[in-house]
TISEMAR-794529 format. One line per field, with one value per residue (C-alpha): residue number from 1; residue in one letter; x, y, z. Coordinates in steps of 0.05 Angstrom, whole numbers, plus 5000, padded with zeros to 4 digits. Layout:
<sites>
n c(NUM, ...);
res c(a, ...);
X c(X, ...);
Y c(Y, ...);
Z c(Z, ...);
</sites>
This chain:
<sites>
n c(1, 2, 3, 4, 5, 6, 7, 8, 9, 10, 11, 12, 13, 14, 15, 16, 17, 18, 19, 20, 21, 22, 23, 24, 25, 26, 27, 28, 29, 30, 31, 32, 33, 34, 35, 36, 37, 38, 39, 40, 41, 42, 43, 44, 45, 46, 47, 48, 49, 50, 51, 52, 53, 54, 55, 56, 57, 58, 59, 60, 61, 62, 63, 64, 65, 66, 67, 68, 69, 70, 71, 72, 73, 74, 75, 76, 77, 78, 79, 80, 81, 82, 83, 84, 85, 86, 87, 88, 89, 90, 91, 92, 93, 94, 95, 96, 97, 98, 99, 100, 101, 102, 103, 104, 105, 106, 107, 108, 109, 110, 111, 112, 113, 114, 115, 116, 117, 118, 119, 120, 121, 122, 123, 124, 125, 126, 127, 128, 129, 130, 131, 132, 133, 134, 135, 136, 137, 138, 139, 140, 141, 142, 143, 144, 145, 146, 147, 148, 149, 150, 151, 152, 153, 154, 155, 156, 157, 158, 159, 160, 161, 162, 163, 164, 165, 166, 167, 168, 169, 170, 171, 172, 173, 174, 175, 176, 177, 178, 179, 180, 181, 182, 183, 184, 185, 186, 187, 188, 189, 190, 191, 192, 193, 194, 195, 196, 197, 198, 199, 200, 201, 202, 203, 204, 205, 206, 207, 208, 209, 210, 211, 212, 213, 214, 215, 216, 217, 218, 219, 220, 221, 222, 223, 224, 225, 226, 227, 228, 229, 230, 231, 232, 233, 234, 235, 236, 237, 238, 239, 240, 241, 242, 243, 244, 245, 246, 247, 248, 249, 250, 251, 252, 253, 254, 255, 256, 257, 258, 259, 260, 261, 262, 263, 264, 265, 266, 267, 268, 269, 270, 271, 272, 273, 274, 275, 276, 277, 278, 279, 280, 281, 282, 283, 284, 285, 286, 287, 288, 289, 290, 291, 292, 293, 294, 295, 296, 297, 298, 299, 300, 301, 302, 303, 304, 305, 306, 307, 308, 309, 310, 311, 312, 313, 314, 315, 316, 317, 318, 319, 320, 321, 322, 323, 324, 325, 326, 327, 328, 329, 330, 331, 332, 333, 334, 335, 336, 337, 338, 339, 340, 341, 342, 343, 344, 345, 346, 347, 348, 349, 350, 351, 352, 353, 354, 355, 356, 357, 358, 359, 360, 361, 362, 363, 364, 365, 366, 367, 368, 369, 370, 371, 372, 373, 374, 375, 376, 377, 378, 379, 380, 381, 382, 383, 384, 385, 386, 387, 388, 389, 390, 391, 392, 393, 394, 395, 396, 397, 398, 399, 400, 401, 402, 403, 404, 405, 406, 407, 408, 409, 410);
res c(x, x, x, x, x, x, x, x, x, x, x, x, x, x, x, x, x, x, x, x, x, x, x, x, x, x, x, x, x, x, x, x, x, x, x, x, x, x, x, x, x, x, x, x, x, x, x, x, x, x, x, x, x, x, x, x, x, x, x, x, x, x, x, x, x, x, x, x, x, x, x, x, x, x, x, x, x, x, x, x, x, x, x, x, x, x, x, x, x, x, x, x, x, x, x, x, x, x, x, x, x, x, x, x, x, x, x, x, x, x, x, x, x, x, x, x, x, x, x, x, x, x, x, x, x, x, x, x, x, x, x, x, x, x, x, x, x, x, x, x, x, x, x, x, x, x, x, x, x, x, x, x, x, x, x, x, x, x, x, x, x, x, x, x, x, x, x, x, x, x, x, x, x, x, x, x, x, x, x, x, x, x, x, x, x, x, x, x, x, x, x, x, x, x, x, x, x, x, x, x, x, x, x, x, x, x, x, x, x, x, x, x, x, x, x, x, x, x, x, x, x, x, x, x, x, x, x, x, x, x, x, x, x, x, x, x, x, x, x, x, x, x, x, x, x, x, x, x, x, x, x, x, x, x, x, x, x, x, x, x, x, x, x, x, x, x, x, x, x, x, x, x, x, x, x, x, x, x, x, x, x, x, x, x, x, x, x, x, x, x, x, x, x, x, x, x, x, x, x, x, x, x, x, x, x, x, x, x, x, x, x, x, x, x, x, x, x, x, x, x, x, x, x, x, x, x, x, x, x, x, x, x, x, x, x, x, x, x, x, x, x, x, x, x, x, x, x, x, x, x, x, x, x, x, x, x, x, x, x, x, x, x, x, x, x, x, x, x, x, x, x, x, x, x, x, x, x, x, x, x, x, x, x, x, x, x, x, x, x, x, x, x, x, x, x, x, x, x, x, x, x, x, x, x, x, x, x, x, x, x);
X c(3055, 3013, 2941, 2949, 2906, 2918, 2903, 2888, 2919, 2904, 2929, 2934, 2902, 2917, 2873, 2841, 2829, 2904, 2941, 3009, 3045, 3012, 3046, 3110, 3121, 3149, 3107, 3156, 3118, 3060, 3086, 3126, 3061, 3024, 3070, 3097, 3026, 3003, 3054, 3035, 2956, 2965, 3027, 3072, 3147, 3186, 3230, 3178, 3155, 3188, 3160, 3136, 3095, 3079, 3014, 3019, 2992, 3029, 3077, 3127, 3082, 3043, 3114, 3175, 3195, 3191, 3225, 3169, 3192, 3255, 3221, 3195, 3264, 3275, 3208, 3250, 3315, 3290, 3273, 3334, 3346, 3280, 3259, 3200, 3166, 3120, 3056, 3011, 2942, 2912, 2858, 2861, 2943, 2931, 2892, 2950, 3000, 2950, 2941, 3023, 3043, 2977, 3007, 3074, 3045, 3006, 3068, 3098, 3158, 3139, 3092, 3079, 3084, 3066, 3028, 3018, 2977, 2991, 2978, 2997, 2948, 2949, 3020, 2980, 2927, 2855, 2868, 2942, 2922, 2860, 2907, 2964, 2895, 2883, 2935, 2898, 2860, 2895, 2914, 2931, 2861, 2822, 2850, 2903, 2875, 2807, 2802, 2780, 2769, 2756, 2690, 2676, 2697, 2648, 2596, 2593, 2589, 2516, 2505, 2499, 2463, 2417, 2416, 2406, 2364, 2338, 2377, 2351, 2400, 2359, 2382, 2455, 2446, 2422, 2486, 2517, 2477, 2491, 2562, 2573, 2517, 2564, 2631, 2598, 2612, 2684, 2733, 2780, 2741, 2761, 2688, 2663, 2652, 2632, 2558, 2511, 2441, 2409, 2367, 2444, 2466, 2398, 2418, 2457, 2490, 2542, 2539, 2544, 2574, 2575, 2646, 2625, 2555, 2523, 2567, 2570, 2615, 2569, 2580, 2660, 2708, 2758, 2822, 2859, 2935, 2932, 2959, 2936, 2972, 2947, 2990, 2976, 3001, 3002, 2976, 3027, 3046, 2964, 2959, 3024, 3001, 2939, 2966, 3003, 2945, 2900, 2859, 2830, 2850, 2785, 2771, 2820, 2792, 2832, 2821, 2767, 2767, 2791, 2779, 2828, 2813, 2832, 2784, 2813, 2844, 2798, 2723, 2694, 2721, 2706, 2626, 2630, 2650, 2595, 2540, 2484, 2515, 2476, 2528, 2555, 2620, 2628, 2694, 2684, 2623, 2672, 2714, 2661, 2635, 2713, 2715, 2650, 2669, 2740, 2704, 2655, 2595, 2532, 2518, 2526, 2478, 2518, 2569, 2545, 2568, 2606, 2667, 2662, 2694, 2641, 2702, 2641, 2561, 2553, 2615, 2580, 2505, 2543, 2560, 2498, 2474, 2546, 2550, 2484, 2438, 2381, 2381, 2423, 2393, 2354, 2412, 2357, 2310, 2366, 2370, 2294, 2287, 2335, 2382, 2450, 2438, 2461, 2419, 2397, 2390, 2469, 2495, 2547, 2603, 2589, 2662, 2642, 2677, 2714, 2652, 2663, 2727, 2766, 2810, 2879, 2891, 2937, 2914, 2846, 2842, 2888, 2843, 2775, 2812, 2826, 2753, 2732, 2778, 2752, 2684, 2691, 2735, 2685, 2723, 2697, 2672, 2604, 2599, 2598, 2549, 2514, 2546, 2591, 2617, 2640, 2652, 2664, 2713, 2717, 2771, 2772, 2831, 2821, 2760, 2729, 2792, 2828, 2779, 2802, 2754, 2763, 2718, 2748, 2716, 2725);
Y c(3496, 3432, 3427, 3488, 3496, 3462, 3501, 3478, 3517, 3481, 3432, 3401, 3338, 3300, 3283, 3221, 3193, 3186, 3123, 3132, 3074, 3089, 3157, 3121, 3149, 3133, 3139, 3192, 3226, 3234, 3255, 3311, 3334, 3337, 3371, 3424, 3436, 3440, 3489, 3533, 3526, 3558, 3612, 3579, 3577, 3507, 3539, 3548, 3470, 3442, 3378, 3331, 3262, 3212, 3167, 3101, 3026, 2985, 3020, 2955, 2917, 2960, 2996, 2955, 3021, 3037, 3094, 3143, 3199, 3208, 3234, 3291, 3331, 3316, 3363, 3429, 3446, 3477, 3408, 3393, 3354, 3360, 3310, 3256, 3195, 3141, 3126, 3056, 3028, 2999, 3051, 3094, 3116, 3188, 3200, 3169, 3214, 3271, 3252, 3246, 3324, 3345, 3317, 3350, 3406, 3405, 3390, 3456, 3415, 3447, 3505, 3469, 3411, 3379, 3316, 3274, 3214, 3177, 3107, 3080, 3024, 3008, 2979, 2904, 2864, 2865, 2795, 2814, 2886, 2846, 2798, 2856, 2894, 2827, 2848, 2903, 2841, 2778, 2751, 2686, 2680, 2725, 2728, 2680, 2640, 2679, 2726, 2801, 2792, 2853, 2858, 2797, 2822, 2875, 2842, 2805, 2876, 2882, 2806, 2821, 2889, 2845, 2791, 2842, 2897, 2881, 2905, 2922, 2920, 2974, 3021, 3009, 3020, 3086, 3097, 3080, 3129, 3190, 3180, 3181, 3236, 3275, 3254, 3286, 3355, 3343, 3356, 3320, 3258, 3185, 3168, 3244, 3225, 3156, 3127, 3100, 3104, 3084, 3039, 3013, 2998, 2960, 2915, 2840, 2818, 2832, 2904, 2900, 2830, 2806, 2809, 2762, 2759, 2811, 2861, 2881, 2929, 2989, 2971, 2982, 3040, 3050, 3023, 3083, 3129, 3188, 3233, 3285, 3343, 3383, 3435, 3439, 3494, 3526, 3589, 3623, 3611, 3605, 3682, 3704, 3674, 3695, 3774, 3765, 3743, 3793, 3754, 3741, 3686, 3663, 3643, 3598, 3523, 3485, 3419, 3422, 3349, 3280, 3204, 3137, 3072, 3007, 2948, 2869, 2858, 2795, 2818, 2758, 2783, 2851, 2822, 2771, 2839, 2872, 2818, 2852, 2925, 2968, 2990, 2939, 2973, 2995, 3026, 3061, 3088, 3108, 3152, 3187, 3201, 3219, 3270, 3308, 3306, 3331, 3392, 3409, 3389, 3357, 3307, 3308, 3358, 3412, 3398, 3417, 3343, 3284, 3252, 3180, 3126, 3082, 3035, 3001, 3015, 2977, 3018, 3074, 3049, 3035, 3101, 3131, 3107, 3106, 3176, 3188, 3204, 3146, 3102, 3034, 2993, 3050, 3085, 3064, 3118, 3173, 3150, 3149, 3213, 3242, 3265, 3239, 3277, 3332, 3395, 3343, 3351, 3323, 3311, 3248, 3258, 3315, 3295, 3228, 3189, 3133, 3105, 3161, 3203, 3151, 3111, 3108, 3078, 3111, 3178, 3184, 3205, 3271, 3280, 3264, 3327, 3380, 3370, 3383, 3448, 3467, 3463, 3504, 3552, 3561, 3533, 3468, 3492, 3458, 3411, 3463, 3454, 3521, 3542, 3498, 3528, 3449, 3380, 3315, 3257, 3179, 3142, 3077, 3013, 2945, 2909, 2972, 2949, 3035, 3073, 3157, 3222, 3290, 3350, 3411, 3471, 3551);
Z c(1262, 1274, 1251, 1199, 1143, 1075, 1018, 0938, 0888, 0833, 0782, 0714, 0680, 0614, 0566, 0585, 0518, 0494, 0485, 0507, 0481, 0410, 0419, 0432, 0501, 0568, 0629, 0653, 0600, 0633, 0694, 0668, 0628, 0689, 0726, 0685, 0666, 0739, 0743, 0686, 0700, 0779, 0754, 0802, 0793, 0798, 0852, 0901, 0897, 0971, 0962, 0916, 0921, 0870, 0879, 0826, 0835, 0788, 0734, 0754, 0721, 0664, 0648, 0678, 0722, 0795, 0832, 0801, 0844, 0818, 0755, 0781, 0789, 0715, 0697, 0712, 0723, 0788, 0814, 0827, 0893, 0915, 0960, 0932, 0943, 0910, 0948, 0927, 0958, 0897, 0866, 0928, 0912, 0884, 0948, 1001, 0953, 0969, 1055, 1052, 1026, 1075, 1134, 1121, 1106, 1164, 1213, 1183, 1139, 1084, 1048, 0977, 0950, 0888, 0879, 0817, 0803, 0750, 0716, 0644, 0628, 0556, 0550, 0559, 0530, 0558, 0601, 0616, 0652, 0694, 0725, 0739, 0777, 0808, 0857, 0889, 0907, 0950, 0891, 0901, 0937, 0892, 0834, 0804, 0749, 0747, 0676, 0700, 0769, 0800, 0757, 0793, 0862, 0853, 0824, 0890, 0926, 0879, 0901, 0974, 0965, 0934, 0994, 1041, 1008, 0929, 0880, 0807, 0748, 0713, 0774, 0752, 0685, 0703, 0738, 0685, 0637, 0681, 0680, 0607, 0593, 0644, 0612, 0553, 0579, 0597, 0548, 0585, 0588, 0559, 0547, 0514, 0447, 0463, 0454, 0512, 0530, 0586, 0541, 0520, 0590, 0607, 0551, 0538, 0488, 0437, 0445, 0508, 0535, 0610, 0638, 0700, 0749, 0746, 0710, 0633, 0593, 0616, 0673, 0685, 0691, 0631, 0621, 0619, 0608, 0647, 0701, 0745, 0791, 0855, 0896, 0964, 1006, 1077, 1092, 1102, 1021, 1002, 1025, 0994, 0931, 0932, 0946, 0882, 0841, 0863, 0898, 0966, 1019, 1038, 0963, 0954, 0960, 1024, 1043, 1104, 1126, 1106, 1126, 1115, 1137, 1118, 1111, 1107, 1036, 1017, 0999, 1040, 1093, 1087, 1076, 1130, 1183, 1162, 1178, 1223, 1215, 1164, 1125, 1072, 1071, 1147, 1141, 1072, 1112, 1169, 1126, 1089, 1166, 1190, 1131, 1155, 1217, 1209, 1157, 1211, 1171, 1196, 1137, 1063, 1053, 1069, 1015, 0925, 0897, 0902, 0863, 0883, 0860, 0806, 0789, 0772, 0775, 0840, 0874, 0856, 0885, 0948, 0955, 0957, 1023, 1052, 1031, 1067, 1016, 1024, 1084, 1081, 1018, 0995, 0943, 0894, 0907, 0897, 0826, 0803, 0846, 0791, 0862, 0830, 0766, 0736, 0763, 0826, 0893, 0893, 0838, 0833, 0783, 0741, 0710, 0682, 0743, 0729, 0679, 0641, 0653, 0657, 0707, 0708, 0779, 0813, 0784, 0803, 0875, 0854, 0801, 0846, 0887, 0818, 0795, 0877, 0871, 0802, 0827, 0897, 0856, 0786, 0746, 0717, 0656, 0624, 0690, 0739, 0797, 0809, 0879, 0898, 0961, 0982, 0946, 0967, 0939, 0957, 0929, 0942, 0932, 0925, 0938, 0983, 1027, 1031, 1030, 1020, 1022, 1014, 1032, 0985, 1006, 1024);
</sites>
């Protein structure tokens, strides 16, 4: 039973742009929405779930609760008993959630399990909810007594792009500017009636304020409430569902490769490895590479788009040459080439990303993987990429310290 296939069956996501605590509501909440609408979205039946996984960074300190996965048998009555657990790597939790009900699919303990991501940000003020994500950092190192510091963090990642290679803020405001135009087509999205120009982004000042270095407003992912489900199966249950749908095997989306690795927790260090190597972020490049390999693909070119992880501009800029699309230092020419847009060569987030969808943290790797699975299967409404026969995720925690991605293909 080792090494089967993993299949995608689908999943659910909330809407983005809700406040939870304004709606006066737990972020059990948010799991159960998830869930029970993963459930109705694919047609399947709570008694069939085996398994079920919960990916979340911080809700002990955003919502006073741990012991997330006990919420999941309180969705349905069904769900009674079923075994769960809580997965956390900073940013990258949705996607270890995701690698954990793989794997035991994979070993043949189970045929489907059910995988939420979730995060419930706005129970804090602005400065309060940068500290708590200070500890995807080495916080006392990194992050005690500095206001927002992961903006800072990777503001330093743009800092030694430009040390190494040249580095052009205008370039990051287009980044920026793709992200919301794209947001702007999904209805899902935090950011979709939101306003921002490129002209906007390029821009200082009170519209537009510098958070620390080299980063402004534009520049960051959201703060955001929100949860996302995925239900992976084996194939045994894939073709039995898909029989009972009317539909064939082969077109179900499955998960084709995959790539994990963990870089040292403290940024410096991470930078200080990579001196002389060509890659800034040698073992985000590593699991990009792992995932292609593990799919059978040559390069990134044989996959439609990318859902990468633009927890700000400069994440994003990263992984354009990691990803393979320009040479190391080059991600530049991607952008004025118009690659990364919508309609491009490969396009980068046709959801928004986190810029523009949103980013709740320990959602947005199983949410990365439901936009990958709505593109592959047609089903991504106004951002669909014209055949998308394979996608691509990277998820990434902390500082570029886990670093998760996902080929979704048929």
């Amino acid at each position: 039973m080792a090494n089967q296939r993993v299949y995608v069956l689908g999943g659910a996501q909330t809407d983005f742009a809700r406040n939870w605590s304004k709606e006066g509501k737990h972020i059990s909440a948010m799991i159960r929405e998830a869930a029970a609408g993963g459930l109705e979205a694919t047609g399947i039946e709570a008694k069939e779930v085996q398994v079920g996984h919960v990916g979340n960074f911080a809700a002990e300190l955003y919502s006073m609760q741990g012991h997330l996965g006990a919420f999941l048998v309180e969705v349905d009555p069904a769900f009674s008993g079923l075994p769960t657990a809580r997965h956390e790597a900073a940013c990258a939790s949705g996607s270890i959630a995701l690698l954990a009900a793989s794997a035991e699919i994979e070993a043949g303990r189970y045929e489907l399990a059910m995988v939420v991501g979730v995060e419930q940000m706005k129970t804090v003020d602005p400065k309060t909810g940068g500290d708590y994500l200070g500890t995807a950092a080495w916080y006392e190192n990194e992050a005690k007594g500095i206001e927002f510091p992961f903006p800072k963090l990777f503001g330093k990642l743009g800092d030694e792009y430009d040390k190494r290679f040249g580095l052009k803020d205008e370039h990051l405001a287009r980044i920026s500017a793709i992200n919301y135009g794209n947001a702007k087509r999904n209805p899902l999205a935090q950011t979709r009636n939101w306003y921002m120009t490129e002209d906007h982004a390029k821009a200082t000042g009170k519209f537009n304020t510098v958070i620390g270095g080299r980063i402004k407003v534009s520049d960051c992912s959201q703060v955001t409430d929100g949860a996302a489900s995925a239900f992976l199966a084996s194939e045994r249950f894939a073709a039995q569902y898909a029989e009972r749908r009317g539909m064939k095997l082969e077109r179900i989306p499955r998960i084709l490769g995959w790539g994990h690795r963990t870089a040292p927790l403290e940024f410096a260090a991470k930078i200080q490895a990579s001196e002389g190597q060509p890659y800034v972020l040698p073992h985000t490049r590593q699991a990009i590479v792992d995932a292609f390999r593990r799919a059978g693909l040559k390069d990134v070119w044989d996959v439609a788009g990318i859902e990468t992880h633009d927890c700000f501009t400069t994440s994003e800029y990263m992984a354009i040459d990691h990803f393979g699309l320009t040479r190391p230092g080059e991600s530049w020419k991607a952008i004025e080439e118009g690659v990364i847009d919508m309609g491009g060569k490969m396009p980068i987030n046709p959801s928004g990303g986190l810029i523009g969808a949103g980013h709740p943290v320990g959602a947005t790797g199983v949410r990365q993987v439901l936009d990958a699975w709505k593109q592959v299967s047609g089903r991504a409404g106004d951002f669909q990429v014209e055949n998308a026969r394979r996608f691509a995720t990277l998820n990434i925690g902390g500082s570029g310290t886990t670093s998760c991605a996902f080929i979704v293909g048929c």
